[in-house]
C-alpha positions in Angstrom: 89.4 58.4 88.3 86.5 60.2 89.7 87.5 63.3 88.0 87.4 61.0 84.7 83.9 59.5 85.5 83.0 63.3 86.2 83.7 64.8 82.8 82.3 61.3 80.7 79.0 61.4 82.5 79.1 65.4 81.5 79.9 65.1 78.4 76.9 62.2 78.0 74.6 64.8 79.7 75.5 67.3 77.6 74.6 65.0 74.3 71.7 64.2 75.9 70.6 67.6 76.9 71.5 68.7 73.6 68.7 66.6 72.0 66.4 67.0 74.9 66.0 63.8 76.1 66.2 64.3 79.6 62.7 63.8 79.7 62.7 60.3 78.7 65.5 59.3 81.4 63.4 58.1 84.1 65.3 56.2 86.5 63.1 53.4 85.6 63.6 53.8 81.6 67.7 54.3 82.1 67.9 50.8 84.0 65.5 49.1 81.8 67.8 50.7 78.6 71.0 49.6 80.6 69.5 46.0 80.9 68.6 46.1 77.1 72.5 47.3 76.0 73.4 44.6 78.4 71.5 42.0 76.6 72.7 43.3 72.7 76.7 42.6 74.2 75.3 39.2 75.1 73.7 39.1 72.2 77.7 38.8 70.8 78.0 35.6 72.5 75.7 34.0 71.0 75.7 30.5 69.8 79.1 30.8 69.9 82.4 28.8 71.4 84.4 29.6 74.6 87.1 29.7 71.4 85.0 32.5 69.3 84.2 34.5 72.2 87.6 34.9 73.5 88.7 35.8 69.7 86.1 38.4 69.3 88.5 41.7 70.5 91.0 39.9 67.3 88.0 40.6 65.0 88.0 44.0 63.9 84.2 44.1 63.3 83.3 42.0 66.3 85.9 44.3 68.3 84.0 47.2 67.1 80.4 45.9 68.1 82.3 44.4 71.2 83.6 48.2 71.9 79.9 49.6 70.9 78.1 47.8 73.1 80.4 48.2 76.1 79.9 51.8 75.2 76.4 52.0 75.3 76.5 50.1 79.1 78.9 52.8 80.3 76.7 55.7 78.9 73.4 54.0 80.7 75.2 53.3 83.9 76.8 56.8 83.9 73.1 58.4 83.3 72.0 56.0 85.9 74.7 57.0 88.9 73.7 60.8 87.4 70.2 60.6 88.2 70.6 58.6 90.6 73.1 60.9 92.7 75.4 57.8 93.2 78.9 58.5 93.2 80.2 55.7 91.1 84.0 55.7 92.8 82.6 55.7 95.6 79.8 52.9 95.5 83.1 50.8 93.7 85.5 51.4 96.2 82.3 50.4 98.8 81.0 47.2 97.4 84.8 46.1 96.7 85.7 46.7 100.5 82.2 44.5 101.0 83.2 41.5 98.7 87.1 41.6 100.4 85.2 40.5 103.5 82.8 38.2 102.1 85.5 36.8 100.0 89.1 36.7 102.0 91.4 35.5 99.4 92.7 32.5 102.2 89.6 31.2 102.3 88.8 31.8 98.3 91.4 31.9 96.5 91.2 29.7 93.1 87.3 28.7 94.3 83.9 29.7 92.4 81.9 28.7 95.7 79.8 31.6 97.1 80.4 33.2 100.3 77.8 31.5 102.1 78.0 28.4 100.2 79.0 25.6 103.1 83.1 24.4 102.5 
C-alpha cells in the first residue's frame, strides 16, 4: 500500500511541478483547498434523501462527480502528507491502533456512543 500512496502522491507532484504550482501549496492553502473539495462532495448531498444519496454511485453522472470529488480529496490530502512529511500508512495504521483502544469492539460493538461518553 505504501508503495501505492508513494507513486500517486508522485505522480500528483509531478502534475503539479509541471505547472509550477508548488509555490501556491502552503501547508495552510493545501488544508484550506482539502477543506473546500471536502465541502463540493458534500455539496452532493445536498437537499437530498438518505434514498438519493445511497443511489448516487447508480447514477452515472452523479457517480462521476461522486468519483471527481473523492479525487480531488485524495490529491489534497496526498499533497498535504507530502509537505507535510507524514507518512500516510503510517499515521493510518497509528490512529487505527488508537481508536482499537478507545473503542474495544466488546464494549462498542453496534453503539454510536463516544468513547468517553458515560454507558
Amino acid at each position: 500500500m505504501a508503495a501505492d500512496l508513494d507513486a500517486l502522491t508522485q505522480k500528483v507532484a509531478a502534475f503539479r511541478d509541471a505547472r509550477d504550482w508548488a509555490q501556491f501549496h502552503s501547508l495552510r492553502n493545501l488544508i484550506v483547498s482539502l477543506n473546500l473539495e471536502a465541502g463540493e462532495l458534500l455539496e452532493l448531498t445536498q437537499w437530498k434523501s438518505d434514498a438519493e444519496v445511497a443511489d448516487l454511485p447508480n447514477e452515472l453522472h452523479a457517480r462521476e462527480a461522486l468519483e471527481d470529488e473523492c479525487a480531488d480529496v485524495l490529491l489534497y490530502l496526498l499533497l498535504i502528507a507530502d509537505r507535510a512529511g507524514i507518512d500516510l500508512e503510517a499515521a493510518t495504521l497509528a490512529k487505527l491502533a488508537k481508536n482499537e483502544a478507545k473503542y474495544p469492539v466488546d464494549r462498542f460493538k453496534g453503539s454510536r456512543r463516544k468513547y468517553d461518553a458515560a454507558e
